[in-house]
C-alpha positions in Angstrom: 44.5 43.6 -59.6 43.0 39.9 -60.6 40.2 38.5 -58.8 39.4 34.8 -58.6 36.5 33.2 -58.8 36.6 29.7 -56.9 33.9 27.3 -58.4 34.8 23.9 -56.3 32.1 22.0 -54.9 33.1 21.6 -51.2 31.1 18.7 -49.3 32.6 19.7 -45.8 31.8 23.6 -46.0 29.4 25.7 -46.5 29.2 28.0 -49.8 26.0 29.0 -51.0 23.9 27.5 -53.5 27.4 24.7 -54.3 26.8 23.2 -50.8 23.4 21.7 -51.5 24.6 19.7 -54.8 27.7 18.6 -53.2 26.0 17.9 -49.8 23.7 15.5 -51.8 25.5 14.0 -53.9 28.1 12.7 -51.0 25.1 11.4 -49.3 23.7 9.9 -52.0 27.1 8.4 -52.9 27.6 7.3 -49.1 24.1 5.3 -49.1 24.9 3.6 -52.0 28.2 2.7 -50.9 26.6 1.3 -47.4 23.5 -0.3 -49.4 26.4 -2.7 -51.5 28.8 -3.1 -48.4 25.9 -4.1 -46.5 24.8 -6.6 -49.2 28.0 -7.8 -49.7 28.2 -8.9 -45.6 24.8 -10.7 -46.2 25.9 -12.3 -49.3 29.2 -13.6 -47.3 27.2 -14.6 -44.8 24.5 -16.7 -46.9 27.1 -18.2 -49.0 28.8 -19.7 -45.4 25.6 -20.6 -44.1 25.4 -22.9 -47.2 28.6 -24.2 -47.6 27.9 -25.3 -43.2 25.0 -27.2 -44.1 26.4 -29.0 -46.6 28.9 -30.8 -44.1 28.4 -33.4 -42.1 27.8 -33.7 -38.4 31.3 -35.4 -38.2 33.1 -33.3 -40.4 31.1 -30.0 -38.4 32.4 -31.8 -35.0 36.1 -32.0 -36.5 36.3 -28.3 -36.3 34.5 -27.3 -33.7 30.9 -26.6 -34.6 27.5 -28.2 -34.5 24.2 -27.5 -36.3 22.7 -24.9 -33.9 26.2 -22.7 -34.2 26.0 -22.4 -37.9 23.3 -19.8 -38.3 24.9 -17.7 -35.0 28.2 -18.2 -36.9 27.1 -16.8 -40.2 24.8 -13.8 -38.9 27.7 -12.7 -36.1 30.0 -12.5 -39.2 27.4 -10.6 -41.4 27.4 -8.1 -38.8 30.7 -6.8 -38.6 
């Protein structure tokens, strides 16, 4: 008879002393991974923000915006 000893790290179950490291390490890899997304979305939104203000009030009229919508533009995009 052959026994088998199983030496995966499972995130989503629990199996002694394994769980801990694996637990960890996914949320450590999950916070980082929400850190850059989140920075990314801000980045995006900055870089938008920039390239508004650089138009003019005409060219900001041609497609539908004004001054005051350019920062609730940019920050409801960055939120998403």
């Amino acid at each position: 008879m052959a026994t088998y000893e199983n030496t995966r790290l499972l995130v989503d179950g629990a199996r002694g002393p394994d769980f801990g490291i694996a637990h960890g390490a996914y949320r450590l890899a999950t916070t980082v991974t929400d850190f850059v997304q989140s920075f990314a979305k801000w980045n995006s939104a900055r870089k938008t923000r920039n390239e508004l203000s650089k138009l003019s009030n005409y060219v900001l009229e041609d497609i539908g915006l004004t001054r005051g919508d350019i920062d609730a533009f940019s920050c409801k995009n960055s939120l998403r």
